[in-house]
C-alpha positions as CSV (number, residue, x, y, z in Angstrom):
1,X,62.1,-22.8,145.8
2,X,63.7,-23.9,142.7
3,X,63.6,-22.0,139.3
4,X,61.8,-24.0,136.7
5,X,64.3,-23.1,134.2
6,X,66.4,-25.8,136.5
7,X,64.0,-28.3,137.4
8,X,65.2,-32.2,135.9
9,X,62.8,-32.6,133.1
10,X,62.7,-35.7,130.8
11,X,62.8,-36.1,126.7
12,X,62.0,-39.4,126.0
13,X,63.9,-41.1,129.0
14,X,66.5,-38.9,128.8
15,X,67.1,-37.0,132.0
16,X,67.9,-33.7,131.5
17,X,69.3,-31.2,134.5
18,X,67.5,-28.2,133.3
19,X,66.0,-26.6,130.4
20,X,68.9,-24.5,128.8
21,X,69.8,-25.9,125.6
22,X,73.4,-25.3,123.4
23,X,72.1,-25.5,119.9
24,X,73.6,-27.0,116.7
25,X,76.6,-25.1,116.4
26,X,79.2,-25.9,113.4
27,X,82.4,-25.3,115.2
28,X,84.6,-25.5,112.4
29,X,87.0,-28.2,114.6
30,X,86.8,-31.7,112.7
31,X,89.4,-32.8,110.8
32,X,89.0,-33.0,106.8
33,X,87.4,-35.9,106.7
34,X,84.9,-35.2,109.5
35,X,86.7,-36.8,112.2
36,X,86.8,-35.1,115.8
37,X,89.4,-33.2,117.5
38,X,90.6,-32.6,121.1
39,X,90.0,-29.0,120.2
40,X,86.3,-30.1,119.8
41,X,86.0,-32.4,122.5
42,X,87.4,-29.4,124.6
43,X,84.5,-27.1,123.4
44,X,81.8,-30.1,124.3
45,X,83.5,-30.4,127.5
46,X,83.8,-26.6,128.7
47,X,79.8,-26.5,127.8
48,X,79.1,-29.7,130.3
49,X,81.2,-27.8,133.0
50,X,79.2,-24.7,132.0
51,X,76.0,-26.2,133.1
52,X,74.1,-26.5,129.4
53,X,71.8,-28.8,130.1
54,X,71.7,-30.5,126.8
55,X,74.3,-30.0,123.8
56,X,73.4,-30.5,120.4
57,X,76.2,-31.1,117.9
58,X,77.2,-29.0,114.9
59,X,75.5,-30.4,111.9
60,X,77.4,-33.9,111.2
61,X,77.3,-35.0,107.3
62,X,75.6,-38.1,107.4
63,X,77.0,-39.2,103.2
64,X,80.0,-37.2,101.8
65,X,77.7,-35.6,99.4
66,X,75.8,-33.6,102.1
67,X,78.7,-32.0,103.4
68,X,78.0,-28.3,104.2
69,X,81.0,-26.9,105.6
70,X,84.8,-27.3,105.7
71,X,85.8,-28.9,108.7
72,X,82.5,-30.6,109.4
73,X,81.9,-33.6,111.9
74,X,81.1,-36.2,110.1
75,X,79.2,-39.8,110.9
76,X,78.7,-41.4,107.0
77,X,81.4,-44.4,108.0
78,X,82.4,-46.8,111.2
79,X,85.4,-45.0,111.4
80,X,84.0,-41.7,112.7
81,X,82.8,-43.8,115.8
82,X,85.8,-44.0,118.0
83,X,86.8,-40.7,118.1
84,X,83.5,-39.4,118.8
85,X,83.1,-41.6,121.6
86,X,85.4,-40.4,123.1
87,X,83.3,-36.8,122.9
88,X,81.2,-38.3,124.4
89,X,82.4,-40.0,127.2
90,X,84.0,-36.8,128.1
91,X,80.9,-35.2,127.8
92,X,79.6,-37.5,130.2
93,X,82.1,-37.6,132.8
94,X,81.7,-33.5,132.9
95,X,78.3,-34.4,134.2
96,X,76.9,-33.3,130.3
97,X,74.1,-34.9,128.1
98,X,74.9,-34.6,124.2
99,X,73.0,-36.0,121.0
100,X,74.2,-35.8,117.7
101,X,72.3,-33.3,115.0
102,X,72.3,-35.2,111.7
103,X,72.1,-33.2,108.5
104,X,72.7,-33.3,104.7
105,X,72.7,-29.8,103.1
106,X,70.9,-30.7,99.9
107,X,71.8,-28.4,97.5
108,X,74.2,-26.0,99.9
109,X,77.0,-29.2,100.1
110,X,80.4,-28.1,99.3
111,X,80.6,-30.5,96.7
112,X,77.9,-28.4,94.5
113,X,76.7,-32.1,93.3
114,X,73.5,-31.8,91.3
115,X,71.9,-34.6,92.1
116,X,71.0,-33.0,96.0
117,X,67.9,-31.0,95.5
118,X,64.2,-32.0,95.8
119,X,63.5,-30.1,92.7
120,X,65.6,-28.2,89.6
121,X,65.5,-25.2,91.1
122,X,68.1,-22.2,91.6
123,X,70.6,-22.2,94.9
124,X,69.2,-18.6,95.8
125,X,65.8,-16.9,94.7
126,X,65.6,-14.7,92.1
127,X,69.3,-15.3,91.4
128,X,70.6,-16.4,87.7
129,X,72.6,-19.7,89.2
130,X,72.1,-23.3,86.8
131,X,69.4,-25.3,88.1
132,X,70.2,-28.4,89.8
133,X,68.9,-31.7,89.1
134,X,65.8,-33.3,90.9
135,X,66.5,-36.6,93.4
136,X,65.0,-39.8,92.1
137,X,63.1,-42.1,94.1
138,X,65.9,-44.3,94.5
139,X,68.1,-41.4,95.2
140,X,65.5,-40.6,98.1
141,X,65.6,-43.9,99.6
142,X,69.2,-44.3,99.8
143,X,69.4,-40.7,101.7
144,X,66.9,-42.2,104.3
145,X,69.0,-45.3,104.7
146,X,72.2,-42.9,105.2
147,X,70.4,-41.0,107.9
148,X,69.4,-44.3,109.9
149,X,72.8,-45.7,109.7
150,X,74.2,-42.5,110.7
151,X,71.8,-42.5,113.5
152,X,72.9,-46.1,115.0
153,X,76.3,-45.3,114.2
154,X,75.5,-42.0,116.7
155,X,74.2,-44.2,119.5
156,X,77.4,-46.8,119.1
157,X,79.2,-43.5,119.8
158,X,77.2,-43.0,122.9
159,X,74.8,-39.7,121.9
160,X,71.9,-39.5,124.0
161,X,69.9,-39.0,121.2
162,X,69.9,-37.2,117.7
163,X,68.2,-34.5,116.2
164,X,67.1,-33.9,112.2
165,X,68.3,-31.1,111.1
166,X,65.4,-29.5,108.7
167,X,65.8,-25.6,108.9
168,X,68.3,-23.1,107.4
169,X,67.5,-24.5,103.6
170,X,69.4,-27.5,104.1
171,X,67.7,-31.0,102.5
172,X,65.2,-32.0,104.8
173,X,64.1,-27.8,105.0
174,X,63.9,-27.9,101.5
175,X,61.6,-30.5,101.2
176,X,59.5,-28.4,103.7
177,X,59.7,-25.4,101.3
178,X,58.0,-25.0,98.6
179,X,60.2,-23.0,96.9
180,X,62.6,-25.6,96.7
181,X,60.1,-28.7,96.5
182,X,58.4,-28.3,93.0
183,X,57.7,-32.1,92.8
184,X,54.8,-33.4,91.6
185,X,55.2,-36.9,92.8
186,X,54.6,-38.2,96.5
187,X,56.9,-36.3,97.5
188,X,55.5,-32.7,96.6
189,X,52.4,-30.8,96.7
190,X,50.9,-31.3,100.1
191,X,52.5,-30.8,103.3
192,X,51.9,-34.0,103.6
193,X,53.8,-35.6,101.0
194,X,56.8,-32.7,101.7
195,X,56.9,-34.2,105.2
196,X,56.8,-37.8,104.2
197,X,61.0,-37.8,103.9
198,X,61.0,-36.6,107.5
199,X,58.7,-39.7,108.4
200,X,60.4,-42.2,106.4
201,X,63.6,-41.6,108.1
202,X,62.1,-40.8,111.6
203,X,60.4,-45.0,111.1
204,X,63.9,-46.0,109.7
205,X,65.9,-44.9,112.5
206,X,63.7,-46.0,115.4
207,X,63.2,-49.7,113.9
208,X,66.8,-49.5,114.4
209,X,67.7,-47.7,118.0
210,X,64.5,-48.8,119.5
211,X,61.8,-46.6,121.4
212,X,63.8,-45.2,124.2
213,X,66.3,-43.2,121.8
214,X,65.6,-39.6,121.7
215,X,64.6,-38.7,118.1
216,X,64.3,-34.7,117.9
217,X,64.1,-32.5,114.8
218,X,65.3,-28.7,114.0
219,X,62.8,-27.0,111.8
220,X,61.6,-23.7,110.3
221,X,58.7,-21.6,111.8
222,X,58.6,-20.5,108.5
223,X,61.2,-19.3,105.6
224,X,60.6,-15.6,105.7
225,X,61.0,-15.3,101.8
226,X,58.7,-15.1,98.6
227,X,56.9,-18.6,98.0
228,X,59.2,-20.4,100.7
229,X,57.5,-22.4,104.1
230,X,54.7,-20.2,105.3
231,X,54.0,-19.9,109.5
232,X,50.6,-22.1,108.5
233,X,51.9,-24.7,106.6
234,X,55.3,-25.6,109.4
235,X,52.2,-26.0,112.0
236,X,50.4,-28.4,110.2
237,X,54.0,-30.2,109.3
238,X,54.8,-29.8,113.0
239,X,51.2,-31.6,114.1
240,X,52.3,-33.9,111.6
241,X,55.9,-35.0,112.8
242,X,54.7,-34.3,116.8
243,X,52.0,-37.2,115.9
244,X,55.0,-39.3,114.1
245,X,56.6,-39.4,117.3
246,X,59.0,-37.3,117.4
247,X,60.4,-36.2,121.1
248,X,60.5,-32.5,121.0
249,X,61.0,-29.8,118.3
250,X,63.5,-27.1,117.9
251,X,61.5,-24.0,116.8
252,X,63.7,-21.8,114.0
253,X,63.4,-20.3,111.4
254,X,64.4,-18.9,107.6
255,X,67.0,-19.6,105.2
256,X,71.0,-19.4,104.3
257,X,70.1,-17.6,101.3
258,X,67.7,-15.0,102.6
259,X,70.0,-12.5,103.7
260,X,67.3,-10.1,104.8
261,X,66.2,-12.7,107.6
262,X,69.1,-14.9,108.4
263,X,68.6,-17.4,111.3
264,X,71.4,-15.5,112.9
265,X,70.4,-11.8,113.5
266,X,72.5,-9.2,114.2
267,X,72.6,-6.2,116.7
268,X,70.3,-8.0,119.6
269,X,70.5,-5.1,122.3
270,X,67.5,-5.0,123.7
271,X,64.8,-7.2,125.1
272,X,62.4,-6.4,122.6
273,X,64.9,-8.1,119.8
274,X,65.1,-11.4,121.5
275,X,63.2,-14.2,121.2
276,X,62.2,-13.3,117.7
277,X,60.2,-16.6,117.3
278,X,58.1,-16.2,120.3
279,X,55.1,-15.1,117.9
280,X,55.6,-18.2,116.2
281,X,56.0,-20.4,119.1
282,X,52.9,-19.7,120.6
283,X,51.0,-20.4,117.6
284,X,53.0,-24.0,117.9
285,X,52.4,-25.0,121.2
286,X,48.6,-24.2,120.8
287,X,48.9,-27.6,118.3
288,X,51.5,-29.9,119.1
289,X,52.0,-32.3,121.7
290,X,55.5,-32.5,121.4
291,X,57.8,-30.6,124.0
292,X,58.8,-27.3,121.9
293,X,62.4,-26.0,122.2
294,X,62.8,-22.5,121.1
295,X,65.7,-20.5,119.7
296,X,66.5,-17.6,118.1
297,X,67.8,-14.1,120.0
298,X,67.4,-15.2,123.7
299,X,70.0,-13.1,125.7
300,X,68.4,-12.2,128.9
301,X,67.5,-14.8,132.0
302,X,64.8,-13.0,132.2
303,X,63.6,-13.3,128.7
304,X,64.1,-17.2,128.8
305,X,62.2,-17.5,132.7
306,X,59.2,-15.5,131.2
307,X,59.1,-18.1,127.7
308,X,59.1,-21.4,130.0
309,X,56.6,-19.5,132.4
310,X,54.2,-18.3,130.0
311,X,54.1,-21.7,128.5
312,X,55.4,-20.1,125.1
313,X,58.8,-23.0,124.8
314,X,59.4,-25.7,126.7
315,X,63.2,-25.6,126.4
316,X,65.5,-22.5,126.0
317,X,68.1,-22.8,123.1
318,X,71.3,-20.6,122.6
319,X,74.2,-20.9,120.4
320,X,76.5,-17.4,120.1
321,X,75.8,-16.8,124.0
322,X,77.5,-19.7,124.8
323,X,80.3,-19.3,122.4
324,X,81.1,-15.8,124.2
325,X,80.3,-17.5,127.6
326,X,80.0,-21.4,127.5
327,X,79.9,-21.0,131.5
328,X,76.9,-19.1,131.0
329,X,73.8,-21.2,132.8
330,X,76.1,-21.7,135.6
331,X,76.8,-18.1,135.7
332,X,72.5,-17.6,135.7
333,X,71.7,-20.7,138.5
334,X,74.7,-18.7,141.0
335,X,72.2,-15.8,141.0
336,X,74.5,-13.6,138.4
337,X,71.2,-13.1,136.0
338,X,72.8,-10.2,133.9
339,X,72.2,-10.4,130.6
340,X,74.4,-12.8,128.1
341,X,77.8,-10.3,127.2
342,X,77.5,-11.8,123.4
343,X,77.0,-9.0,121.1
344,X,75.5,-10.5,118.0
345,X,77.9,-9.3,115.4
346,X,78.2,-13.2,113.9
347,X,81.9,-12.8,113.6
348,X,82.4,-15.6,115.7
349,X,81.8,-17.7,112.2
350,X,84.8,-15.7,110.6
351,X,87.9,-18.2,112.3
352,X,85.9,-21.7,111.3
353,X,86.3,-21.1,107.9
354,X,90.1,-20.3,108.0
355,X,91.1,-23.3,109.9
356,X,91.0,-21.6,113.7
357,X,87.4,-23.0,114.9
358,X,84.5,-20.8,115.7
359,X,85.1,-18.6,118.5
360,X,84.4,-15.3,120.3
361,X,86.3,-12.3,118.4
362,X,85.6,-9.4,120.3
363,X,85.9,-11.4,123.4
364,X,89.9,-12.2,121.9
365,X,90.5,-8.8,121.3
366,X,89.5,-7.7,124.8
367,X,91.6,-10.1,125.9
368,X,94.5,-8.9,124.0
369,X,94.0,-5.4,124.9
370,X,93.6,-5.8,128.7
């Protein structure tokens, strides 16, 4: 009898080969001005022979001004297209599905622009840094419009979908957050109104690719820091988005600048560390319709079998396991269920930033050694 974990399940009509997801992972591979690289195309392509079931892309810029991180994929022009079709071709021909997470980091862009921040708020709570200024209306409406273009310009490319990206503290999150979001117009207030971006640019983009294109969204269970998103106030936004129509949500949670509860965590040896949403999960699939995809700290097969089985996620999501292993859910359906071999130490991030792409260090250095 098959494993549920790989049973074909659908999201939207995409056909998916099993439930393991590779989550948005900034690789640290594009070139300067956010085109792709056979570097990256190689990394897409060893997950698809891995057996991921579905890959979500790093965090593409969808405007110049919500660039996050050096040597970002971008999609805010035509010219971006070619090169990432031909991710995802290869992608496709490695038997892979792949959709395109679009982002725009709000007040974390590179650029340090001030006009990128729902409210004039500081960068980090509590810290001395000058305020930024708030986004007009206008401002607003044009950052919708980027995130539908970017969107068609992803399915020209050939994504299978796309995924908002509104956790971590980037724009979208920080509309969510009320810590960042101190507006008093439509906008702010309610979680209502501080969802109402998310549903003018989920309407945007499916006038555009029609109702078969997967539209999935990244968000925070809650922000884990003083007057940020509270656990009851992402549910109702959740209810909110799952009614929008939205086809499934990625369950994370807190925030870049909360170093006390990063959304990567270190030092996950043990089975009682991973998972570290599942509380929150539980309390989400009690209210949404929406298939829930849940990351955060899942190591174990086993871990991952008892979440889909106990109806806590719908969809597994990794990201550092499959950096140290990207053969990893082939390695699990061959009956090898031993426990991912990443060790949560988050230096994997440490090469991006220097130009060498995101990768497994201690994994290198074993290597080396041997």
């Amino acid at each position: 009898m098959m494993n549920t974990l790989f049973k074909t399940t659908l999201i939207n009509k995409m056909k998916l080969s099993n439930r393991f997801v590779r989550s948005a992972t900034w690789m640290g591979l594009a070139e300067k001005d956010g085109r792709v690289t056979t570097k990256l195309i190689k990394t897409m392509t060893n997950l698809a022979d891995g057996g991921v079931g579905l890959i979500i892309s790093g965090h593409i810029y969808i405007s110049t001004e919500g660039k996050a991180s050096p040597l970002q994929v971008g999609l805010y022009d035509d010219k971006h297209i070619q090169g990432l079709s031909v991710m995802t071709n290869a992608v496709h021909e490695h038997n892979g599905k792949i959709i395109a997470q679009l982002a725009h980091a709000g007040t974390f862009a590179l650029d340090e622009l001030i006009d990128n921040t729902p409210s004039a708020v500081s960068l980090f709570d509590g810290l001395s840094e000058l305020p930024r200024n708030e986004l007009s209306t206008a401002d607003i409406s044009k950052i919708v419009d980027a995130f539908a273009n970017a969107a068609v310009r992803a399915k020209t490319a050939g994504f299978d979908g796309i995924q908002l990206h509104s956790a971590h503290g980037y724009l979208l999150s920080q509309f969510l957050s009320p810590y960042y979001n101190r507006r008093t117009d439509k906008y702010g207030g309610s979680v209502q109104n501080r969802t109402r971006i998310h549903l003018e640019i989920y309407e945007a983009i499916r006038k555009k690719v029609g109702s078969d294109f997967p539209i999935l969204i990244k968000m925070n269970c809650q922000d884990f820091t003083e007057t940020g998103l509270t656990l009851i106030e992402s549910i109702q936004a959740a209810k909110i988005i799952s009614d929008a129509g939205f086809d499934a949500i990625e369950l994370s949670g807190g925030l870049l600048s909360n170093t006390r509860m990063s959304p990567c965590r270190m030092k996950i040896n043990s089975k009682e560390k991973e998972a570290y949403f599942k509380e929150e999960a539980i309390l989400f699939k009690k209210e949404i319709n929406t298939p829930l995809i849940l990351v955060g700290g899942i190591r174990s097969f086993e871990t991952a079998e008892k979440l889909v089985n106990n109806n806590t996620a719908d969809y597994i999501s990794m990201s550092r396991p499959l950096i140290r292993e990207p053969n990893l859910i082939n390695r699990w359906k061959n009956c090898n269920s031993t426990k991912s071999e990443c060790y949560s130490e988050n230096l994997c991030f440490k090469p991006g930033f220097s130009g060498k792409g995101v990768y497994c260090v201690l994994k290198n250095k074993q290597k080396k050694s041997e």
